[in-house]
MILUM-512023 format. One line per 8 residues: number of its first residue (from 0); their letters; for each residue x negated, y, z negated of N, C-alpha, C. Coordinates in nm, 2 decimals. Example, Ala and Ser with C-alpha at 12.3 -4.5 7.8 and 13.67 -1.06 7.14 Angstrom:
2
0> as> -1.32,-0.57,-0.78,-1.23,-0.45,-0.78,-1.32,-0.33,-0.78; -1.28,-0.22,-0.71,-1.37,-0.11,-0.71,-1.29,0.00,-0.79 .
//
This chain:
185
0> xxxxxxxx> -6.15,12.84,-9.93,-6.12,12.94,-9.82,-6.01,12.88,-9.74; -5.95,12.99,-9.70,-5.80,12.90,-9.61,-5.87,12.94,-9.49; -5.78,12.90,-9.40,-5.77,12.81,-9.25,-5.78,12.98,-9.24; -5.71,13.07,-9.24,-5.70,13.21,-9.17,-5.80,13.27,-9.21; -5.87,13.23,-9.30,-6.01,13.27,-9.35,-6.05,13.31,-9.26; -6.09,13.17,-9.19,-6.17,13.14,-9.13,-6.20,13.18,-8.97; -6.05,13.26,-8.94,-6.06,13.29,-8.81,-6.04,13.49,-8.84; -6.13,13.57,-8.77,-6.12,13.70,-8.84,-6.00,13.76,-8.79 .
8> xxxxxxxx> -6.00,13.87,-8.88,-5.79,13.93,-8.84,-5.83,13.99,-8.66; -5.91,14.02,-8.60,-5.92,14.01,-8.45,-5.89,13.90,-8.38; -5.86,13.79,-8.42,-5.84,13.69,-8.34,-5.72,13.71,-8.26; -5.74,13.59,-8.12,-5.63,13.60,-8.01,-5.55,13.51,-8.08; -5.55,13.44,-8.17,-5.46,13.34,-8.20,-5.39,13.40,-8.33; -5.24,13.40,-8.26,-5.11,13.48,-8.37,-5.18,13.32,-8.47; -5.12,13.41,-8.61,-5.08,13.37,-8.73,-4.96,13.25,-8.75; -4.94,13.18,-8.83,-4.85,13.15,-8.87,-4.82,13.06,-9.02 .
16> xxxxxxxx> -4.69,13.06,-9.08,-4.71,12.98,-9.19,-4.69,12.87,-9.18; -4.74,12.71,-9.21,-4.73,12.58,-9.16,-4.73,12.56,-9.32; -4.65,12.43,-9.33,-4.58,12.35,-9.44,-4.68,12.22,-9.41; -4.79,12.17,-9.54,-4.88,12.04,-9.53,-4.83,12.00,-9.63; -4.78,11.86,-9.65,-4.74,11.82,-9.77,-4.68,11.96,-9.93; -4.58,11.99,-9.88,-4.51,12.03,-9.97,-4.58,12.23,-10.02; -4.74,12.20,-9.94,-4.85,12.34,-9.96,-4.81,12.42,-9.83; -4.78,12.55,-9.88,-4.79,12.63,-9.77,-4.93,12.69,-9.75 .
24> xxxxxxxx> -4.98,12.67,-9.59,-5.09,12.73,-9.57,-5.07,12.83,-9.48; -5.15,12.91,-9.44,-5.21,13.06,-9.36,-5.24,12.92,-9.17; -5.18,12.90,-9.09,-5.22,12.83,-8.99,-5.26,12.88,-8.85; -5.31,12.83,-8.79,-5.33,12.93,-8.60,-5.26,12.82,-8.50; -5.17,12.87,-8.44,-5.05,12.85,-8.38,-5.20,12.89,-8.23; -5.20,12.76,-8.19,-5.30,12.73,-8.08,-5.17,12.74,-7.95; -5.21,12.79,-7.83,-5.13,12.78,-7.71,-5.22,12.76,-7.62; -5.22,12.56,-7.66,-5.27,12.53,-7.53,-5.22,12.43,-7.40 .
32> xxxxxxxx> -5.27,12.40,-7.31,-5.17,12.39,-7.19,-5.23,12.23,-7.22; -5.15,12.18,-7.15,-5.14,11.99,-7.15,-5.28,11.96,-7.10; -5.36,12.03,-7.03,-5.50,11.93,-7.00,-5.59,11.98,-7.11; -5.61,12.09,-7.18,-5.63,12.11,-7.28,-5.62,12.06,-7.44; -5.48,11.99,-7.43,-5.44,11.96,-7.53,-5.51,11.80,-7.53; -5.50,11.71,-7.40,-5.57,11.59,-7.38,-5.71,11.58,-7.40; -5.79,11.72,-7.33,-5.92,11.74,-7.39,-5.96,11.71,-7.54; -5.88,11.81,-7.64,-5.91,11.82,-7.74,-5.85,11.68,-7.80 .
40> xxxxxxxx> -5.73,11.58,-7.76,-5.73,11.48,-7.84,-5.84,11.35,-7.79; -5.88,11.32,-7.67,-6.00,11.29,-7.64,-6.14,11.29,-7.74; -6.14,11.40,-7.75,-6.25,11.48,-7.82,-6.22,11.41,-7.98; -6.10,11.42,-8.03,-6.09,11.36,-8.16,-6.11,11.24,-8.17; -6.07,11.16,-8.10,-6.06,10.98,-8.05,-6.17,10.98,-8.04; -6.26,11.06,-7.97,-6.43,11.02,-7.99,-6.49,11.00,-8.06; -6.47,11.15,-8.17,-6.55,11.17,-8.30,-6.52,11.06,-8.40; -6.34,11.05,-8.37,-6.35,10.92,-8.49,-6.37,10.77,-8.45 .
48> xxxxxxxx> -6.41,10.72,-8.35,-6.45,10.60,-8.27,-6.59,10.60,-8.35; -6.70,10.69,-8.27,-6.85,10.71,-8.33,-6.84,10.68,-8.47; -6.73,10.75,-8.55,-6.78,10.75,-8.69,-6.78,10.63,-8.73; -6.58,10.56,-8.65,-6.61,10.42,-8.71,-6.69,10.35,-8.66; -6.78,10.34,-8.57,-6.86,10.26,-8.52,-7.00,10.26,-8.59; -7.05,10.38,-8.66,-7.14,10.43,-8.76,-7.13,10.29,-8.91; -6.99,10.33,-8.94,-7.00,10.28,-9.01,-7.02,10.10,-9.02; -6.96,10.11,-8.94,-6.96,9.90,-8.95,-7.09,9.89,-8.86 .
56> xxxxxxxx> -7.18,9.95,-8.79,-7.32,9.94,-8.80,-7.37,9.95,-8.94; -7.38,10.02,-8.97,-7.42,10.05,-9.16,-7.37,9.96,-9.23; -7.26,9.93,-9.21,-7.21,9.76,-9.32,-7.29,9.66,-9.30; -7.36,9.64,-9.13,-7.39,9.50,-9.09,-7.50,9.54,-9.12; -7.57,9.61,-9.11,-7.69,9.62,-9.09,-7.76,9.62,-9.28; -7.65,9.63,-9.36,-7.67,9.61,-9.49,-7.70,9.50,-9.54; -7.84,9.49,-9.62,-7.88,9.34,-9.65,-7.83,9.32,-9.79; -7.75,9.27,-9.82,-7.66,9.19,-9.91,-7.76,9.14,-10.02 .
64> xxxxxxxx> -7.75,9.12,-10.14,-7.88,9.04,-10.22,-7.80,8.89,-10.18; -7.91,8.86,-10.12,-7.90,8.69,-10.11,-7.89,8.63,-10.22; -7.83,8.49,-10.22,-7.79,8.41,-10.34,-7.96,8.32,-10.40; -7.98,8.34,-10.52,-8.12,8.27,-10.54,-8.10,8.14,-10.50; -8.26,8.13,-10.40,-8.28,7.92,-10.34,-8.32,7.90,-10.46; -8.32,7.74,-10.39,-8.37,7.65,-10.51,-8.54,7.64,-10.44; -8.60,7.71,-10.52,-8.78,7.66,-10.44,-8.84,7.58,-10.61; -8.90,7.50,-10.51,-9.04,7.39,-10.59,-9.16,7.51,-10.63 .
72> xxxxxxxx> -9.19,7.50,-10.74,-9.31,7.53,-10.80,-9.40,7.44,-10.85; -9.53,7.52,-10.84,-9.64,7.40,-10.92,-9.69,7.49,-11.01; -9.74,7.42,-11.11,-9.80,7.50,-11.21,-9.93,7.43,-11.26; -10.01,7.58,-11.30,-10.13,7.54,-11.39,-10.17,7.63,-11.48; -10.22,7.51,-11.61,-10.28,7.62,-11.70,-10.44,7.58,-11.72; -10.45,7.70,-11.75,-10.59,7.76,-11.81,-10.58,7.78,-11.98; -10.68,7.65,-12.04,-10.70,7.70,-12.16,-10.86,7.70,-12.19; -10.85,7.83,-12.27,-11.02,7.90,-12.30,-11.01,7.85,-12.46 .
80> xxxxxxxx> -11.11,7.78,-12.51,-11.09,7.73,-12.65,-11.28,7.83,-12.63; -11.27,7.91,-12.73,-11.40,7.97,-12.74,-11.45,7.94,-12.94; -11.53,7.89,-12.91,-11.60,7.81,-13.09,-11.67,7.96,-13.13; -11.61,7.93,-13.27,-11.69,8.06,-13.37,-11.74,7.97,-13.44; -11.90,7.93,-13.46,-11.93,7.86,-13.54,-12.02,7.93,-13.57; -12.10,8.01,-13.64,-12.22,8.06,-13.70,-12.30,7.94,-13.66; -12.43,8.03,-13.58,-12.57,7.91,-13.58,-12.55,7.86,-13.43; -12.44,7.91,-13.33,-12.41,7.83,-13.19,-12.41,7.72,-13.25 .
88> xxxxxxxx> -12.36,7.66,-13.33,-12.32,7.47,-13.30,-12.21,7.46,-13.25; -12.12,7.50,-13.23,-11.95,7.53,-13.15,-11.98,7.47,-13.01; -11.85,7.46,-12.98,-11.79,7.45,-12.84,-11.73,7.48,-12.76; -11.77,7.56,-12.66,-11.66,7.63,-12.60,-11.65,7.63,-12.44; -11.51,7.58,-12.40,-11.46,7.52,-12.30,-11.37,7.58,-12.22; -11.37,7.60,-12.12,-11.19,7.65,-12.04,-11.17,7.54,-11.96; -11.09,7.47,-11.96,-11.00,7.35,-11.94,-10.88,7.42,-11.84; -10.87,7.37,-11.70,-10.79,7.42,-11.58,-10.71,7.24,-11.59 .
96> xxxxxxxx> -10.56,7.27,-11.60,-10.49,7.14,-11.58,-10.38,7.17,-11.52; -10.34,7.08,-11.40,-10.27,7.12,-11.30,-10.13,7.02,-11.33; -10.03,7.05,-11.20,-9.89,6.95,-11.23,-9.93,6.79,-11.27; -10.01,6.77,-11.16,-10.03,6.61,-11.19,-10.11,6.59,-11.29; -10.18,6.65,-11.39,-10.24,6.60,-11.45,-10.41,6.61,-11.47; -10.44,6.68,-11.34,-10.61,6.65,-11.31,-10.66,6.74,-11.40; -10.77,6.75,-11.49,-10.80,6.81,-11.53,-11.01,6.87,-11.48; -11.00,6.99,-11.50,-11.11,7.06,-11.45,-11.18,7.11,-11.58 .
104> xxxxxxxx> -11.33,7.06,-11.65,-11.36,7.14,-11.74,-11.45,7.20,-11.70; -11.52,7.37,-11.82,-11.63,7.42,-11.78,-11.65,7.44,-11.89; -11.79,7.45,-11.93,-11.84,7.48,-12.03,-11.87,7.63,-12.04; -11.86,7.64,-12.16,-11.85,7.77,-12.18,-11.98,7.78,-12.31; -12.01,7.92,-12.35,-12.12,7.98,-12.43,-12.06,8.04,-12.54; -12.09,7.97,-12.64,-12.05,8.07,-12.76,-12.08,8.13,-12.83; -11.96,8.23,-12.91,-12.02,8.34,-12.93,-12.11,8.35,-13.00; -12.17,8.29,-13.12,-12.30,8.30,-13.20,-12.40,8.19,-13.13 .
112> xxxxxxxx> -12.52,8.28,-13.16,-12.65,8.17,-13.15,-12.70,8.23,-13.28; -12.85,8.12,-13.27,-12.89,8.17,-13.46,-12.92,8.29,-13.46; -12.93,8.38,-13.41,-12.96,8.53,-13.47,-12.80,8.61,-13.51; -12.65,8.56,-13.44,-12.56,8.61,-13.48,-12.50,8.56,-13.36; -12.40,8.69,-13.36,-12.33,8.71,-13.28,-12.37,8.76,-13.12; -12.33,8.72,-13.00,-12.44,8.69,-12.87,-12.36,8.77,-12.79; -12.34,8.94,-12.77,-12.28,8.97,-12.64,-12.29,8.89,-12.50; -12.46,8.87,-12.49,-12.45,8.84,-12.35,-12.39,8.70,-12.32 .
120> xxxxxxxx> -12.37,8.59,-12.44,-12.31,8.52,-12.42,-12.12,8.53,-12.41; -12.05,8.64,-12.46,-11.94,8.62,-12.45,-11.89,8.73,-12.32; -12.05,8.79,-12.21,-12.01,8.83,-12.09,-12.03,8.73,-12.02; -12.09,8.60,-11.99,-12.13,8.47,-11.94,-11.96,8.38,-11.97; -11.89,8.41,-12.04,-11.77,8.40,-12.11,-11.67,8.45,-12.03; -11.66,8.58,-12.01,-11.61,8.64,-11.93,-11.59,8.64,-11.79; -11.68,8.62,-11.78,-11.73,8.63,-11.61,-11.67,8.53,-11.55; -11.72,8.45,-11.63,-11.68,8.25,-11.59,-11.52,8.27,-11.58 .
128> xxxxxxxx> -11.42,8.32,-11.68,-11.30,8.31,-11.68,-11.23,8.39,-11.57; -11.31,8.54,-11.53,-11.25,8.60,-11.48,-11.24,8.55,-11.33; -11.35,8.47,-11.30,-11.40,8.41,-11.15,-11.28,8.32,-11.14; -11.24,8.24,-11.23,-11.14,8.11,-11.24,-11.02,8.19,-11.19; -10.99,8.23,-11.28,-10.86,8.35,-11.21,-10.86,8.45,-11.11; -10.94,8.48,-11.09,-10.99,8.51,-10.92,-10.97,8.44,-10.80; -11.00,8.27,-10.80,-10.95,8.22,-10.74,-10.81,8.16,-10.72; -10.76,8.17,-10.87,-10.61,8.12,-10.81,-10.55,8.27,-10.75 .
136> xxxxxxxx> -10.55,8.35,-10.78,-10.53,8.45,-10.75,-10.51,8.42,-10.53; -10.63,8.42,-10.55,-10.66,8.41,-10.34,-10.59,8.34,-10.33; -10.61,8.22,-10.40,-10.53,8.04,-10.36,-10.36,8.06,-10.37; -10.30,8.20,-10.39,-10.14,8.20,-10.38,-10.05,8.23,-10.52; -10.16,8.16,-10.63,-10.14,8.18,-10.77,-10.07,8.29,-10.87; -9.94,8.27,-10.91,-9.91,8.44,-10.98,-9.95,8.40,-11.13; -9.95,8.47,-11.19,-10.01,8.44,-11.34,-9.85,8.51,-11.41; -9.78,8.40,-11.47,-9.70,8.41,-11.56,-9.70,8.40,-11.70 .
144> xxxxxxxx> -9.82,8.36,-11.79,-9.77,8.41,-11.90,-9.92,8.40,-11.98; -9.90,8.47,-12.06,-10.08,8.47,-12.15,-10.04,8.46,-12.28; -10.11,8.34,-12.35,-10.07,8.32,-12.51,-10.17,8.28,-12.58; -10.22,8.37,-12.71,-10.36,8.36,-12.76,-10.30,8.34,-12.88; -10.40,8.24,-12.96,-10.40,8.22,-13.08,-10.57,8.22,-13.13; -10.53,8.23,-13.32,-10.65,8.21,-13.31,-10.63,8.09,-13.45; -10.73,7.96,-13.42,-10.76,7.85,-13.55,-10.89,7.97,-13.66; -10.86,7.95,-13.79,-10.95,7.98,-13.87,-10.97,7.86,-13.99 .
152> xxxxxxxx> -11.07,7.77,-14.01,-11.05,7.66,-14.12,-11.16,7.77,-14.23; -11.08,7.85,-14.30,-11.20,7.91,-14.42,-11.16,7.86,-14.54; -11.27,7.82,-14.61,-11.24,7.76,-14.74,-11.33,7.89,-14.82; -11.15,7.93,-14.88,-11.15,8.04,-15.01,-11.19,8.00,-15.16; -11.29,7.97,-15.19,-11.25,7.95,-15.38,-11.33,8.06,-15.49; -11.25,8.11,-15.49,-11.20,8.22,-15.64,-11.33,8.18,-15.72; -11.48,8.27,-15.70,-11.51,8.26,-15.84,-11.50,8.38,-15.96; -11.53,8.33,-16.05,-11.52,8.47,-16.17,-11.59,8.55,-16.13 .
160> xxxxxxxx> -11.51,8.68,-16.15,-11.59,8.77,-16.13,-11.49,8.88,-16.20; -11.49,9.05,-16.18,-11.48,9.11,-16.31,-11.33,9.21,-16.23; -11.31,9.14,-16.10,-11.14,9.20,-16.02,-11.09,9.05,-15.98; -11.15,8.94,-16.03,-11.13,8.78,-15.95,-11.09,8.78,-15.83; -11.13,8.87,-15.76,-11.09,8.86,-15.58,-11.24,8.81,-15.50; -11.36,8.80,-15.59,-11.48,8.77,-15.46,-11.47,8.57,-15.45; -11.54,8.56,-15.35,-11.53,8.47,-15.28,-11.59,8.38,-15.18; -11.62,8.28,-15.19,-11.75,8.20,-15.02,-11.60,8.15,-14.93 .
168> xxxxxxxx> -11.71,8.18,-14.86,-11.67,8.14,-14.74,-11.73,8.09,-14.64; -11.66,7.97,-14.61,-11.73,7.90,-14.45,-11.62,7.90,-14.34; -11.69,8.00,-14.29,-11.59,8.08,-14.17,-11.64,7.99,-14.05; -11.49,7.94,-13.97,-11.59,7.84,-13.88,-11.38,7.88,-13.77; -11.43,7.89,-13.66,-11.27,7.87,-13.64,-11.30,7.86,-13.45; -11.18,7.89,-13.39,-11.22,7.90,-13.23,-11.06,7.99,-13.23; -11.10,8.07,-13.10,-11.01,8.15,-13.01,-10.96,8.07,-12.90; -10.80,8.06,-12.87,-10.76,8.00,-12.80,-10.66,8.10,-12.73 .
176> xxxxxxxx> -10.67,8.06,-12.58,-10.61,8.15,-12.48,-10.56,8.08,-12.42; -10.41,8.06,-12.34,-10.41,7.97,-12.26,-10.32,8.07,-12.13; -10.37,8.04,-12.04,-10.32,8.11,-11.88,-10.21,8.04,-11.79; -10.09,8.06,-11.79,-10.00,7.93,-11.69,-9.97,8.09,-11.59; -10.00,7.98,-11.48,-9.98,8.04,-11.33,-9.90,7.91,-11.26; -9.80,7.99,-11.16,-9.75,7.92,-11.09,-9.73,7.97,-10.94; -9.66,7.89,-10.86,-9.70,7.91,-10.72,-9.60,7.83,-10.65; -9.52,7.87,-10.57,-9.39,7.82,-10.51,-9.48,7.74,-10.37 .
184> x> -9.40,7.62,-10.41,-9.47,7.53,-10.25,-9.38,7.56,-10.11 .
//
């Protein structure tokens, strides 16, 4: 929309054609008197003072990504060795070992007793681990990485049979979890 658009053909302000860089526009030939004219450049000196003042408020006030410190961490891990032994003869431990060295064990319950396999022992399992990480948690602790393996010693030997795929087995192995948390001093 041009400039004469914008003012309706009743306006008190004659017409005229003004030359802006090389573009002819539709312009309004203002007739105003010298305290007037100071008003309105006033009035511009203001608007653009505020604006620049807007802005280099808004620059400073911009938080920059700071350069990464150098901070000290301590670390610990948690390892859960849980025994699959048929019969409960197994072992099963979560082992808490810190920067220096100290180590914290707890006994743990594994998963078979002689009748099989023991849910309520591997919620007694649970619980115990989940309480451990519970407290580092309070204690400032972030938990950076979780790595499970699992040991299996089965001895496979092939007897005859009528597809040679059957087989014994002495299934004996343990679950291993290990927890590293760390925590900036």
């Amino acid at each position: 929309m041009s400039v004469s658009g914008m003012i309706s053909e009743s306006s008190e302000f004659p017409k005229k054609t003004c030359r802006v860089n090389q573009f002819y526009l539709n312009c309004v030939e203002l007739n105003l008197n010298e305290n007037q004219k100071l008003k309105m450049m006033k009035n511009i000196k203001t608007v653009a003072i505020i604006t620049l003042l807007a802005v280099v408020i808004l620059m400073a006030s911009r938080n920059p990504e700071e350069p990464p410190q150098n901070k000290n961490y301590d670390f610990k891990m948690i390892t859960v060795v849980e025994s699959v032994v048929p019969g409960g003869l197994g072992r099963s431990r979560m082992i808490t070992t810190d920067h220096s060295g100290s180590i914290e064990e707890v006994k743990l319950k594994n998963f078979f007793s002689l009748v099989g396999i023991n849910f309520g022992n591997i919620k007694e399992n649970d619980v115990a681990i989940t309480d451990q990480i519970s407290k580092l948690y309070s204690g400032g602790w972030t938990l950076m990485d979780v790595t499970s393996g699992v040991y299996s010693s089965t001895d496979m030997s092939v007897e005859s049979s009528k597809d040679g795929t059957s087989g014994s087995s002495s299934s004996t192995g343990i679950f291993i979890t290990r927890y590293l948390f760390s925590r900036a001093n």
